[in-house]
N, C-alpha and C positions, 0 to 999 in steps of 0.2 A: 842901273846897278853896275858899272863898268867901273871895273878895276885900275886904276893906275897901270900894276905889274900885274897880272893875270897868275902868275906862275908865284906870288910870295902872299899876294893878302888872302884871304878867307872870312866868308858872312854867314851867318846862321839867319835863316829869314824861315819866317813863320808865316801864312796863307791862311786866315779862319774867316768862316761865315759860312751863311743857310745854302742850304741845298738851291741851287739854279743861280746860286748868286754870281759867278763869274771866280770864283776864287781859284780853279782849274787853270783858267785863261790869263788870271792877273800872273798865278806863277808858272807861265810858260813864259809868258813875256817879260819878267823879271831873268830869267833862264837864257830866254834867246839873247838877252841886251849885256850877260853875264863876262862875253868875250872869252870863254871855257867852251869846253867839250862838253856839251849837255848829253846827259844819264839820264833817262828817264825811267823812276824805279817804279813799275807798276803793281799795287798792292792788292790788285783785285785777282781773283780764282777765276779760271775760263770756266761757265758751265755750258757746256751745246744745248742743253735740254729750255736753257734760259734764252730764248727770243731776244727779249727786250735788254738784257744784260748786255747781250752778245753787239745789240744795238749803241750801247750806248759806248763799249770799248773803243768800237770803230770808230765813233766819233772823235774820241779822244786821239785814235790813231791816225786818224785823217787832218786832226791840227796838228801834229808833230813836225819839224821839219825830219825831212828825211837824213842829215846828215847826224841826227840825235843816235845813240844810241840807246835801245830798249832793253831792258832786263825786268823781267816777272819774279818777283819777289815777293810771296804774300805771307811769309812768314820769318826769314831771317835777317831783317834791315840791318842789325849793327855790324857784321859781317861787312856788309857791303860798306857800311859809313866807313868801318876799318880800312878797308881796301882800296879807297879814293887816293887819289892823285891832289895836290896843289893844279893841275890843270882842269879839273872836272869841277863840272857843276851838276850836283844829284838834286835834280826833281821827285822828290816824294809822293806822290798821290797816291793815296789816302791812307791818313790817320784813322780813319772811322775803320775804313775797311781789314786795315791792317789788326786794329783793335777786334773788330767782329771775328777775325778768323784766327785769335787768341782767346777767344769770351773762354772756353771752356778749361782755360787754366785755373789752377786753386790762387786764392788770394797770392799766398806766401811764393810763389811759383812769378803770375805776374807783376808783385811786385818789384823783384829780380829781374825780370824782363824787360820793366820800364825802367829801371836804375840802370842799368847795361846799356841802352840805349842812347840815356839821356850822356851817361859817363863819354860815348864816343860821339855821339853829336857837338861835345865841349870839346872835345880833342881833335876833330876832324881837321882834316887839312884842305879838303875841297869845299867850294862854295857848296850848304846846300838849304835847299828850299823843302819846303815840307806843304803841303796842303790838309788842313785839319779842318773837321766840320764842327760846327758850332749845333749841337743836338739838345741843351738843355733849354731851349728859349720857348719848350712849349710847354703843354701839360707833364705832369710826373707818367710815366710810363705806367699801365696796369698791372705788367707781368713783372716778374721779377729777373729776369735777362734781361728785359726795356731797360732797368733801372740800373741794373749792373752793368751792361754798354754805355750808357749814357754819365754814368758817374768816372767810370775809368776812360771813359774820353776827353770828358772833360778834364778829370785832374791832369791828364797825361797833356790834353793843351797849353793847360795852365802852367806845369811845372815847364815845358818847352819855350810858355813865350818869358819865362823867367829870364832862360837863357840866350833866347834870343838875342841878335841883333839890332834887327827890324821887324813888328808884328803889322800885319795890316789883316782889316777887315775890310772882306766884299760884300756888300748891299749895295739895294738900290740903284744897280751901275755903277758903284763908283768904288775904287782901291781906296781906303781910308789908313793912313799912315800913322798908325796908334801909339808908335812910339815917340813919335811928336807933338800928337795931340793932346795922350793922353798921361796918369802918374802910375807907374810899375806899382801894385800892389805886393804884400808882402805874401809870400805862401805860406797857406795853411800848414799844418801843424801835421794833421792826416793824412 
């Protein structure tokens, strides 16, 4: 992902796929090879009471280079997109999570929320990467919050990897370079 001039070009890169797929990992390493000041914008809530949560942060914190800067961000991303540099490259992790800890906004609220976003991820001036999970490749959810996280994740990946650059899928071990392999569908209407 290395820039010619590091300080004038800019990429919007999208990260989707299942849970344990490596998609974390492919956009670190997209990040580290950026030749920018990696941001790493963390969208997860600390909870002490969560063990295994608390497990898995570390993990993420323990692949960081340490020259990254870290910012916990679980709820104002465009803010920060605003506030980038042509030097930085913002690491996003996670879409999902970011999304979860908006669920409880009314439609017409998160709508606004996602348009805001999407408006300064187009405008950005820093490299950024985003990691989004792919949650709709199973059964329909039973509860009705399953199905409202999962539909506003999706649309919200979908309308992102519109604008994306470059979209890749993580499976199977391997980075999948989708916007070479594959044909930009149109967005829905909804």
């Amino acid at each position: 992902m290395t820039n010619s001039d590091p300080t004038t070009s800019r990429q919007l890169i999208l990260v989707t796929g299942p849970a344990r797929s490596g998609k974390s990992e492919w956009a670190e390493t997209l990040a580290a090879g950026s030749g920018k000041q990696v941001i790493y914008v963390a969208t997860g809530q600390v909870d002490r009471a969560d063990l295994e949560w608390l497990r898995r942060l570390e993990q993420h914190r323990n692949r960081r280079s340490v020259d990254w800067k870290t910012l916990e961000v679980p709820i104002e991303l465009s803010p920060v997109v605003r506030a980038s540099q042509p030097s930085d490259c913002l690491l996003i992790d996670s879409l999902g999570t970011w999304t979860a800890n908006l669920l409880e906004q009314e439609a017409a609220v998160w709508a606004t929320t996602q348009q805001d976003l999407l408006a300064c991820l187009k405008s950005a001036e820093a490299d950024v990467i985003l990691v989004g999970e792919e949650t709709g490749w199973g059964v329909v959810p039973a509860y009705p919050a399953g199905r409202l996280f999962r539909d506003r994740l999706g649309t919200l990946v979908r309308h992102i990897g519109a604008i994306a650059d470059t979209v890749y899928l993580a499976t199977g071990g391997y980075a999948l370079n989708l916007s070479t392999l594959g044909t930009r569908l149109p967005l829905a209407k909804n």
